[in-house]
N, C-alpha and C positions, 0 to 999 in steps of 0.2 A: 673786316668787322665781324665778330664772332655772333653769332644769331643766339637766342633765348631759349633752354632746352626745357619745353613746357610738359609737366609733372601734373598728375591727379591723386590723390590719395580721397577713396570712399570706404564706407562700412557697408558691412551686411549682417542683417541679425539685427534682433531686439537688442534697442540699444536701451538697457535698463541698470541700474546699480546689482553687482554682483555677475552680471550676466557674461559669457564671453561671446566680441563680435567676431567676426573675421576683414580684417583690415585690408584694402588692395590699393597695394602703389603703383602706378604706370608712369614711364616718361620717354617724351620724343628723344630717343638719344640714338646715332647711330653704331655706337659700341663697336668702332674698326677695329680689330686684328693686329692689323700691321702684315699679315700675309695677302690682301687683296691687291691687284697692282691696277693704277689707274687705264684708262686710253691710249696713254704714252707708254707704258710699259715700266711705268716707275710705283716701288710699291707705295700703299696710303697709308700714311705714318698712322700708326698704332694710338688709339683714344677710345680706351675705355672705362665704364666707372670702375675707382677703384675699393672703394669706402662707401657703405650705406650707412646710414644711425637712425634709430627710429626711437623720437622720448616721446615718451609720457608726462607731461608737464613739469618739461625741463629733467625729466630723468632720465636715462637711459635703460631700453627696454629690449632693444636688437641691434646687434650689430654684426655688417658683412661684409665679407671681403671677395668680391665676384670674380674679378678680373675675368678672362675671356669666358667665363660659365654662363655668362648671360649675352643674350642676342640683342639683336636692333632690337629699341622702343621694351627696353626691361619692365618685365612685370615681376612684382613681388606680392603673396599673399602670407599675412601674418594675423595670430590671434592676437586679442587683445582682452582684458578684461574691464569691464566697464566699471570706474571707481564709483563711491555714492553717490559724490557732488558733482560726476562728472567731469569734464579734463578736454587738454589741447594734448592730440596725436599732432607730432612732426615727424616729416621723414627729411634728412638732408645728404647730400651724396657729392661726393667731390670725383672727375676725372683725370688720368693723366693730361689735358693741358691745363688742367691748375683753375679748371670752370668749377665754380660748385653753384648749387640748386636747394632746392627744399619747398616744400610745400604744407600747409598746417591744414586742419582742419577740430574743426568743436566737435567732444562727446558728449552730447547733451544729453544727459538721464531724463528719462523721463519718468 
């Protein structure tokens, strides 16, 4: 049974119209290799993220392509700019076994 790979995305910064925040994704992922070898001696098949996307209310704002660049539990920090009305930040990521994720959070102008 494949376990749930739990993701946070917060701001930092006045979250104001016009303003830019600084965006930070994190997720429990353990990003294997494929070069570790278990207890037996046999290696641990390779699962890493391969694809980030990060929209902007439904639009596309960032996108990455890691593969082994990122370690266990990836963090990514990205700016954002905060629209008038405000907006839904997503980040979604898919890995080599075909899991994908995502996480939303509100820009709420103030």
């Amino acid at each position: 049974m494949a376990t749930e790979v739990l993701s946070r995305l917060s701001f930092v910064g006045a979250v104001r119209p016009g303003n830019t925040v600084l965006a930070r994704w994190i997720a429990g992922h353990p990003m294997e290799t494929g070069f570790r070898l278990d207890d037996s001696g046999r290696n641990i098949r390779r699962n890493v993220i391969t694809v980030i996307r990060v929209l902007l209310d439904g639009r596309l704002i960032l996108e990455v392509e890691p593969g082994t660049d990122l370690s266990a539990n990836p963090y990514l920090e990205f700016p954002v700019v905060v629209p008038e009305s405000g907006g839904m930040v997503s980040v979604e990521w898919l890995d080599d076994a075909g899991r994908r994720g995502s996480v939303q959070q509100l820009l709420l102008a103030r």
